[in-house]
N, C-alpha and C positions, 0 to 999 in steps of 0.2 A: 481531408487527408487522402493521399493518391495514392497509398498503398496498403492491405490488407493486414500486414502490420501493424502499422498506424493505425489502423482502425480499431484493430483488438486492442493496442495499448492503449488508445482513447476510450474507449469503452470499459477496460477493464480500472480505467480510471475513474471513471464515472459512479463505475459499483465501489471501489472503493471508498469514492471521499462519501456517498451516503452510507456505508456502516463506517467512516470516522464522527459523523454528522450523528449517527445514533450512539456511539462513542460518548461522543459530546454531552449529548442529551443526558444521559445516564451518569456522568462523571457530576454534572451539575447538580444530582441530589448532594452532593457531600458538599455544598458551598450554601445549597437553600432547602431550609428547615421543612418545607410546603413538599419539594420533592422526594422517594423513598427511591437511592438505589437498587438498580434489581443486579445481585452478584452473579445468578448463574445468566442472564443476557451480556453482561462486561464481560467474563468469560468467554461467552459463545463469539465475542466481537473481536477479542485479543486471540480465541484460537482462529478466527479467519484471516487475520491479519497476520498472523506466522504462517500460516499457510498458503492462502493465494499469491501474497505479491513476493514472497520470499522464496517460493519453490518453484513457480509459474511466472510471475508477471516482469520481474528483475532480471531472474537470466535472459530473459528476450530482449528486455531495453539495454541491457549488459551487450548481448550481440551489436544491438545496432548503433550504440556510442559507441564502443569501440572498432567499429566499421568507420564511423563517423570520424572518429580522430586519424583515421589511416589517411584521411583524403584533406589532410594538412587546413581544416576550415577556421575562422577566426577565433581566438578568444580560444583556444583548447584547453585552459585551465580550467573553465564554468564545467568542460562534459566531465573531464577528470573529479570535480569536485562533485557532483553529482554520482558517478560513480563509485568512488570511497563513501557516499553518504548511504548508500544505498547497506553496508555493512551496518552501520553507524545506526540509523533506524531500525534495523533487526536485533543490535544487540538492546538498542531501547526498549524496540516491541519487547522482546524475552526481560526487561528489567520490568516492566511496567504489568508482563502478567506476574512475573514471581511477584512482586507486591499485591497484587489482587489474591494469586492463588493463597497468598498470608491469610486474607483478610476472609477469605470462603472458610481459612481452617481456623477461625474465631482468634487469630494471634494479631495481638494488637499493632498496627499501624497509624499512625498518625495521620488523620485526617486531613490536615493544612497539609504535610509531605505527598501525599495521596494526590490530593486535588493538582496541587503545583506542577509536581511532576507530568499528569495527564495534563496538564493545559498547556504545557510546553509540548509535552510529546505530539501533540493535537499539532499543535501551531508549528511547529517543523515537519510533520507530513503534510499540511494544506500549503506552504510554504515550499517543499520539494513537489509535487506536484505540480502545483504552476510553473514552477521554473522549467518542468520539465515539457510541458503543453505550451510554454508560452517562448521558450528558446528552444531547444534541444530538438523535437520533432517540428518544426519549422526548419531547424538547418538541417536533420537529419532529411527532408523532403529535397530540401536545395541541392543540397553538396552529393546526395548517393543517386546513383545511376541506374538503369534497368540492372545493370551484371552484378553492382550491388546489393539491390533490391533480393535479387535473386539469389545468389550467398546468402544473404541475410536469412531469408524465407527456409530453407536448407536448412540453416541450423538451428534456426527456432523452431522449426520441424520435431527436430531430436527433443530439445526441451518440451516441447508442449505434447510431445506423444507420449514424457512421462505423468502426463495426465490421464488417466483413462476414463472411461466413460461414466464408472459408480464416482469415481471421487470427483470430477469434474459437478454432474448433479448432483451429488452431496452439497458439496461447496454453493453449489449454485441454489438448493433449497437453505441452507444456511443462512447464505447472506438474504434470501427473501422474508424467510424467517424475522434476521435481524431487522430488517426496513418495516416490515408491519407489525412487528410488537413494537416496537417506536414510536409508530404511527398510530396503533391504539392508545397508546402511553401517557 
């Protein structure tokens, strides 16, 4: 990837699908008897996934799709749809913890609902990320120009400086957190 953008969104991709991946992992005690959900790690996984790519990681790729569609490139219904999905996922994320947050306050949930819902919700974020690594930032590389690049950088600037320094490591011992209790798991 030739732009420093790209790179954070590639990377910032990378941390996310390993805590969907320990998502995963933990979702699958509710399908096999051998495994024991841990509730407050699904927690800690669903508050990093409202957080990072919903406050951080979207408004940036939100900038450079819609840079992307200014410069008239093929097929503009895939970045639009990705776009709209991107809402679409966050009201998931927020459905998928209110059903956990149920299930922390011993209020019964239905298992089979539990499981199904997170295996789709799983399967349409590993599903939108590819398409975003596999289309989207290949034409967004193509089709924008240095004086794009540089708009672009500009106003992810604004978004990512509502990052600061504690919350940024916070988040960033979070999701390390999530990966190595997984990993002990």
């Amino acid at each position: 990837m030739s732009t420093a953008i790209l790179q954070k969104l590639n990377a910032d991709h990378k941390s996310i699908a390993k805590v969907l991946y320990c998502l995963r992992a933990q979702i699958k005690g509710y399908d096999d008897p051998e495994i024991e959900p841990n509730i407050g790690q699904i927690m800690d996984i669903l508050d990093y996934i409202c957080t990072v790519p919903e406050r951080w990681h979207h408004p940036v790729e939100d900038i450079v799709f819609t840079r992307l569609l200014e410069k008239n490139p093929p097929h503009p219904e895939q970045i639009r749809a990705i776009l709209a999905e991107h809402a679409e996922l966050e009201r998931l994320t927020q459905e998928l913890k209110t059903a956990f947050e149920r299930v922390a306050m011993d209020i019964a949930v239905p298992v089979s609902l539990l499981y199904r819902t997170a295996t789709v919700y799983l399967s349409r974020q590993m599903l939108h990320l590819d398409a975003e690594e596999s289309v989207l930032f290949p034409m967004a590389e193509e089709y924008l120009d240095d004086n794009d690049w540089s708009d672009v950088e500009e106003a992810a600037q604004v978004v990512l400086e509502s990052l600061d320094e504690n919350a940024e490591r916070e988040y960033d011992n979070l999701r390390d957190t999530i990966v190595n209790f997984t990993d002990a798991y």
